[in-house]
Backbone as a ProteinNet text record, in pm:
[ID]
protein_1_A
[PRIMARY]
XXXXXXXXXXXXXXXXXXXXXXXXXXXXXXXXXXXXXXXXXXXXXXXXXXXXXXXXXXXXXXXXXXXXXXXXXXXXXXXXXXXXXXXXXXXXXXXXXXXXXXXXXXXXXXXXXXXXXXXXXXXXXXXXXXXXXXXXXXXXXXXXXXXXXXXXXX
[TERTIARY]
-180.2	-125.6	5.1	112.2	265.5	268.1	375	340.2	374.9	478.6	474.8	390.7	299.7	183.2	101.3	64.6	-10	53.7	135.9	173.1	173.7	248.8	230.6	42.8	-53.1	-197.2	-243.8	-196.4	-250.3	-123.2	-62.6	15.4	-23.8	-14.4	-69.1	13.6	177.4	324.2	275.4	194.2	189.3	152.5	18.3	-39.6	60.4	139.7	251.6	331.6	387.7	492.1	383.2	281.2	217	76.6	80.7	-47.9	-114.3	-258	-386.5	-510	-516.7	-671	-769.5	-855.5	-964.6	-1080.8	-1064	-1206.5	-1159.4	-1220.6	-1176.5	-1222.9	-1181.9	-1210.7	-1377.6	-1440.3	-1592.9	-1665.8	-1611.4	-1674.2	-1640.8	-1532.7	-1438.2	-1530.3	-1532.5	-1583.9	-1768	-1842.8	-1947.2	-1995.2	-1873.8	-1841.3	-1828.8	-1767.5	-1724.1	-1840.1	-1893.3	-2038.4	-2155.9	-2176.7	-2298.8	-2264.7	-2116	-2111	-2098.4	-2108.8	-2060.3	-2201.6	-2309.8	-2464.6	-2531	-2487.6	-2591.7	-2575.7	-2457.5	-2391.4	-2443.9	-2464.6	-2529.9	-2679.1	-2731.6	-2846.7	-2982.3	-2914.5	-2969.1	-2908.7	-2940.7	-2912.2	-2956.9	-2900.2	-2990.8	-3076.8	-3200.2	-3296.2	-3217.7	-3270.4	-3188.5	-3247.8	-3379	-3354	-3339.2	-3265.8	-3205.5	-3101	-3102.6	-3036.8	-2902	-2793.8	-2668.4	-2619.7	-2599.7	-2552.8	-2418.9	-2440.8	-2327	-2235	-2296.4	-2243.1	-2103.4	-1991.2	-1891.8	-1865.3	-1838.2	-1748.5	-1693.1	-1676.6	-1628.5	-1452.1	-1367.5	-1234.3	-1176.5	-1091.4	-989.4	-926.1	-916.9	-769.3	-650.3	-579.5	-417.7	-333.2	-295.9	-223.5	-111	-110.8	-36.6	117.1	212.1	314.4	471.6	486.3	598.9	577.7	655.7	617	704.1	570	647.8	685.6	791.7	839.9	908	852.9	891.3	966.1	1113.3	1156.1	1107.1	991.8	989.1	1054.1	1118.1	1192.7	1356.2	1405	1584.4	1627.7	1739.3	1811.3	1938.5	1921.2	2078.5	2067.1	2172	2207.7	2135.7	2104.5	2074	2247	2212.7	2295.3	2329.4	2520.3	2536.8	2430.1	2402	2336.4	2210.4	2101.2	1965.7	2005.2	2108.8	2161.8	2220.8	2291.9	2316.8	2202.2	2075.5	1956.9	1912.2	1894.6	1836.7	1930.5	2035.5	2120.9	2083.5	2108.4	2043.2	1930.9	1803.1	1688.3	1686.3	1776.3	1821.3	1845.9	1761.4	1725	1909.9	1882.6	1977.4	1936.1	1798.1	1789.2	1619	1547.3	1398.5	1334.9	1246.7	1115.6	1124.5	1235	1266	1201	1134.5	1038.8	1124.4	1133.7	1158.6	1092.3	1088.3	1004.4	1061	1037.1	1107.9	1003.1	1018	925	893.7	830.8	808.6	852.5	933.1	1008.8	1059.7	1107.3	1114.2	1232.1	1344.5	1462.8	1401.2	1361.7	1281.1	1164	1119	1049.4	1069.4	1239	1279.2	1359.8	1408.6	1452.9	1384.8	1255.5	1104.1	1095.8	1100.7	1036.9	1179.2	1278.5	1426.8	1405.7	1319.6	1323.1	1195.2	1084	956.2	889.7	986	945.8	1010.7	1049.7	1127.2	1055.9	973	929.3	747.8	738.9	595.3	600.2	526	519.5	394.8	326.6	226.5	268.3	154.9	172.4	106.5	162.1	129.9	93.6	89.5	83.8	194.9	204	351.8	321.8	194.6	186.2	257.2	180.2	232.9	354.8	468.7	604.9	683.6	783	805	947.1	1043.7	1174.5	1198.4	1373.1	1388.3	1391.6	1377.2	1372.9	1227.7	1145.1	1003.4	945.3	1001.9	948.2	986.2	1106.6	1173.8	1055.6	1015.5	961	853	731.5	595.9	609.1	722.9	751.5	776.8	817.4	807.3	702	692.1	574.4	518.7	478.6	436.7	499.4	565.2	624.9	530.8	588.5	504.7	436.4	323.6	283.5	99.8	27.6	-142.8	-200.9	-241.1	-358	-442.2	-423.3	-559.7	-653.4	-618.6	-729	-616.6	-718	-631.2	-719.8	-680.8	-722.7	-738	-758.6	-775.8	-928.3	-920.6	-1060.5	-1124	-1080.8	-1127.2	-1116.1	-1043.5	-1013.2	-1135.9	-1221.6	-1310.2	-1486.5	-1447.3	-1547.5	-1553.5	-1414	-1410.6	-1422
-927.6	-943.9	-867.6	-945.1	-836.7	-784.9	-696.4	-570	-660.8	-755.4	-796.4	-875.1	-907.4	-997.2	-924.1	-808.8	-678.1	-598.4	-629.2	-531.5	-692.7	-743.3	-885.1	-862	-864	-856.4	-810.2	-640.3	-531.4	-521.9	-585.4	-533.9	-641.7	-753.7	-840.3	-939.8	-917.7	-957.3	-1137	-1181.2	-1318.6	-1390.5	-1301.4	-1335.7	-1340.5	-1252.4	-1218.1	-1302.9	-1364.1	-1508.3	-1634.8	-1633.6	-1739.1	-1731.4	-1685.1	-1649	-1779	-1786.8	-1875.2	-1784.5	-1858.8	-1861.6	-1816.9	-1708.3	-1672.4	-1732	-1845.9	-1906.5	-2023.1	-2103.5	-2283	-2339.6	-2473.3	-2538.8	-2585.2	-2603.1	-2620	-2457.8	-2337.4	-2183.7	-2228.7	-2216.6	-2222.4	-2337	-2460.7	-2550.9	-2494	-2460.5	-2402.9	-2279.1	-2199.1	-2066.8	-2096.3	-2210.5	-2250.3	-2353.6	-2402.6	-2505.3	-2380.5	-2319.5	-2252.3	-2093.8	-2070.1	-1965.5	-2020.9	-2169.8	-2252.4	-2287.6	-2346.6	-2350.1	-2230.5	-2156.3	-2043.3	-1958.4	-1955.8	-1865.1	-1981.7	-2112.4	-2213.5	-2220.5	-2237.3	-2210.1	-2072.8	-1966	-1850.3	-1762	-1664.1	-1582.7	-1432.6	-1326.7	-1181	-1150.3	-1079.5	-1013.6	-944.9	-962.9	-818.9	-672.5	-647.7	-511.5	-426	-555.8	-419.1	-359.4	-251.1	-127.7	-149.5	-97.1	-119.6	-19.7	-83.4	32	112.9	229.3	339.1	424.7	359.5	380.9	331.3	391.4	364.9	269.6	133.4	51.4	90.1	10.9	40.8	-31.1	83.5	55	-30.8	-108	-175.4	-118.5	-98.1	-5.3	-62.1	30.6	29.2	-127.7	-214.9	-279.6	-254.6	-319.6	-284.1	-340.2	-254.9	-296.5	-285.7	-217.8	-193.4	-188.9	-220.8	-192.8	-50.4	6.6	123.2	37.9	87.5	49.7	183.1	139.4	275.7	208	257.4	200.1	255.8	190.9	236.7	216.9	110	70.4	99.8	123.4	164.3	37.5	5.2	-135.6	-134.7	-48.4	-16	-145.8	-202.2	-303.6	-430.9	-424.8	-542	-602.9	-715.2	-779.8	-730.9	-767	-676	-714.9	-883.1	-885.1	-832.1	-749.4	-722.9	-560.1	-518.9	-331.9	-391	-484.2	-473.9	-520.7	-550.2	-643.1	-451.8	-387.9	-260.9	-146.9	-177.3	-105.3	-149.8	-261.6	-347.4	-304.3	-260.3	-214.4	-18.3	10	149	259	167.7	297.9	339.9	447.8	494.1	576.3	629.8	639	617.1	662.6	607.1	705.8	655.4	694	751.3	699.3	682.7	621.5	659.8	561.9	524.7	422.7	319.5	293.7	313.6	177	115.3	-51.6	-126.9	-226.1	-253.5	-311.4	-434.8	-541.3	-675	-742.1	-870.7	-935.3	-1039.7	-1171.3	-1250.5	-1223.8	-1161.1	-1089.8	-956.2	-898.7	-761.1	-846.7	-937.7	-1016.7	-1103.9	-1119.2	-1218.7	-1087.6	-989.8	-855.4	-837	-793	-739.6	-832.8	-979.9	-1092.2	-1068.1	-1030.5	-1050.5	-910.1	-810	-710.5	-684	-771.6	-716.2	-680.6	-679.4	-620.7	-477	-425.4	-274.7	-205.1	-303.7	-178.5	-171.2	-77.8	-101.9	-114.3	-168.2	-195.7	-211.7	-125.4	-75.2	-145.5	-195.1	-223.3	-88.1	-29.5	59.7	112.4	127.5	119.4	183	200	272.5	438.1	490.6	588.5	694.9	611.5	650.6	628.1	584.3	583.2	733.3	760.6	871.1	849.7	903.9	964.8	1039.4	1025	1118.4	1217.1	1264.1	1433.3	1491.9	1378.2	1415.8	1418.8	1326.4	1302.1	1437.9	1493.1	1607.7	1748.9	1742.3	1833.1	1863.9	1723.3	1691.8	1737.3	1749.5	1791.9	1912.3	1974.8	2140.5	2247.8	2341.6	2403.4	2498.9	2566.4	2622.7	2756.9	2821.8	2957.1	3012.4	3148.5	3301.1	3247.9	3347.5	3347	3383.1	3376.7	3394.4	3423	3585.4	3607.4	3556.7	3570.1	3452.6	3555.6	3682.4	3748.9	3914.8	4002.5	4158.2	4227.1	4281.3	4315.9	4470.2	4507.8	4624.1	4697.2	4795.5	4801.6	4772.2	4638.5	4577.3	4634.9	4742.2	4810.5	4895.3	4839.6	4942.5	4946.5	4864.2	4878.5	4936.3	5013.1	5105.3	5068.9
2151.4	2018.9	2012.5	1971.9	1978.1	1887	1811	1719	1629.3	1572	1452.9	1401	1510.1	1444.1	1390.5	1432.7	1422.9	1289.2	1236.6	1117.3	1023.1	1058.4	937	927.2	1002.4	968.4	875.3	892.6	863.2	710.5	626.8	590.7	505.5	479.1	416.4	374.2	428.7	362.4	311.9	432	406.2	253.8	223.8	114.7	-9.9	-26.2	-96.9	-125	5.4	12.8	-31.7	-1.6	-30.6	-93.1	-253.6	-299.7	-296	-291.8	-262.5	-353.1	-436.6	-520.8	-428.2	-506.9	-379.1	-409.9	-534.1	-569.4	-484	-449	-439.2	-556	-560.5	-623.6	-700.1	-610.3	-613.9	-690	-669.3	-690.1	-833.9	-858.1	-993.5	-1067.2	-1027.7	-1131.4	-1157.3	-1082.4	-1063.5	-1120.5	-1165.6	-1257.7	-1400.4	-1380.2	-1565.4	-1626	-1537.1	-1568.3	-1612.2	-1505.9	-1531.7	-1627	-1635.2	-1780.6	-1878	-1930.6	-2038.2	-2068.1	-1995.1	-1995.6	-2055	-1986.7	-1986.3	-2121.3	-2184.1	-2314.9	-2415.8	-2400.8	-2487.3	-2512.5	-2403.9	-2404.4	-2413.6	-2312.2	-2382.9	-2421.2	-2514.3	-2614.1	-2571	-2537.7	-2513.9	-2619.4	-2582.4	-2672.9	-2782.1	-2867.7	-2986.5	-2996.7	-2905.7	-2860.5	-2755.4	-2692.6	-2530.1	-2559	-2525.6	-2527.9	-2482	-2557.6	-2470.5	-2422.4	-2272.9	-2181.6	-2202.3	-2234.6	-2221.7	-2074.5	-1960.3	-1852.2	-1819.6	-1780.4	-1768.1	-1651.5	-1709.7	-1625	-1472.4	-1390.9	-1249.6	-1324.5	-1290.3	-1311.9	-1191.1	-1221.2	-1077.6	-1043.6	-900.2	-844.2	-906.5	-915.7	-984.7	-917.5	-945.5	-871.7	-801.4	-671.4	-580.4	-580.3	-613.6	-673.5	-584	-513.8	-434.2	-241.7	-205.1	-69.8	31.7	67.5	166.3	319.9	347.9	431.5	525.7	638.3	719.6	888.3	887.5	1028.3	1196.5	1268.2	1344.2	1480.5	1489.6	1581.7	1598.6	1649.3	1661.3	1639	1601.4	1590.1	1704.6	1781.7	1847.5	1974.8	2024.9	2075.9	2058.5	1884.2	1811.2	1788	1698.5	1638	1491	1435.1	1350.6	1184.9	1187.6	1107.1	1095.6	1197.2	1167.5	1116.1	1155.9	1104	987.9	946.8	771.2	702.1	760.4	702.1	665.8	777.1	731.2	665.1	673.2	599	434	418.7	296.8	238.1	341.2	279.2	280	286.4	290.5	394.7	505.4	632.6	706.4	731.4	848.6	924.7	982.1	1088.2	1102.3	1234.6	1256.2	1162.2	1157.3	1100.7	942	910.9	743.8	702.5	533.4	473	340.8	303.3	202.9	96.5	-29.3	-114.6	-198.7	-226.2	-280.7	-309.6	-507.2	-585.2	-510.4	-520.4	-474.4	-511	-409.2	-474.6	-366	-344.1	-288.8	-200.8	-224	-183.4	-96.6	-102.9	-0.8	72.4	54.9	143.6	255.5	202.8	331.5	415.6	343.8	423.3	573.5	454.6	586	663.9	656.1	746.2	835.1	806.8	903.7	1024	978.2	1110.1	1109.3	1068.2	1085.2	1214	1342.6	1467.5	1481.7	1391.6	1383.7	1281.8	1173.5	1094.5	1058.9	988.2	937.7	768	726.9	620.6	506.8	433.7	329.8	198.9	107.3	-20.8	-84.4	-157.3	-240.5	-431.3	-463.9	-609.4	-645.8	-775.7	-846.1	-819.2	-842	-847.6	-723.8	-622.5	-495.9	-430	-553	-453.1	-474.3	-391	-361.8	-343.5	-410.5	-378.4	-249.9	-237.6	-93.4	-72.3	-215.1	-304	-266.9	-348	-349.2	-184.4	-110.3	29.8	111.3	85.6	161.3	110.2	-22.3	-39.1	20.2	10.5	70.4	229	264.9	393.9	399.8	345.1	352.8	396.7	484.8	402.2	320.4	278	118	132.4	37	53	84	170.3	181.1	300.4	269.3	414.6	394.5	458.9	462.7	588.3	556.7	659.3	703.4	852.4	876.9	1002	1031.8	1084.4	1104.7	1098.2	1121.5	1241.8	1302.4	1449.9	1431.8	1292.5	1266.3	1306.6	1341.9	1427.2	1493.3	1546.6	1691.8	1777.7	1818.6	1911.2	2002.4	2095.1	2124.2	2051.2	1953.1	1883	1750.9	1751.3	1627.4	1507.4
[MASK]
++++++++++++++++++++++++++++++++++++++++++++++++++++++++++++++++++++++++++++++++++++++++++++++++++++++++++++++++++++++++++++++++++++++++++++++++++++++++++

């Protein structure tokens, strides 16, 4: 399997360019027959208890794509370095994010053997500010053993 088949997989870009119903046709007509029956014909008891347990929430929708260059572009052609110049990178292992959109889709599909590419939610996008920081590490400093009295036994 070559790597861009392997990140187009794992990345999902396709579905994106080409959304597809996850019911078919037959689920769907079979959903609307038998919830249209069933709300007609029976009725719930009037003394079951209604449940106060909290709902299972949906994950956040997935809204922007991270994009991270792992491949060099050097003795490419000048259009695939203005394709990534375009999507922001200037050098490896820079990460990117850019909302979804049919224009950043044909970007990614133009060097998708140079990069990797994540759908992410809003929450999780990150500035080059915020990214530089997450990279830091934490002021000061922490003991992590004192050799005080080890000496001998003492």
């Amino acid at each position: 399997m070559s790597m861009s088949t392997s990140i187009l997989r794992r990345t999902n870009l396709g579905a994106y360019l080409r959304p597809i119903s996850r019911l078919s046709a037959l689920q769907t007509r079979a959903l609307t027959t038998s919830s249209s029956s069933s709300s007609a014909t029976s009725t719930p008891p009037l003394n079951t208890p209604i449940s106060s347990e909290p709902t299972l929430q949906s994950p956040p929708p997935l809204t922007h794509f991270k994009i991270t260059l792992r491949r060099s572009a050097i003795s490419l052609g000048d259009k695939i370095k203005g394709t990534l110049l375009a999507l922001g990178f200037h050098r490896r292992h820079q990460t990117v994010y850019h909302p979804h959109g049919p224009e950043v889709a044909g970007k990614i599909l133009r060097v998708k053997e140079l990069v990797e590419v994540e759908n992410v939610p809003t929450h999780m996008v990150m500035t080059a500010g915020q990214q530089r920081q997450a990279r830091k590490a934490p002021r000061g400093y922490k003991v992590v053993g004192t050799r005080r009295g080890a000496f001998m036994g003492v």
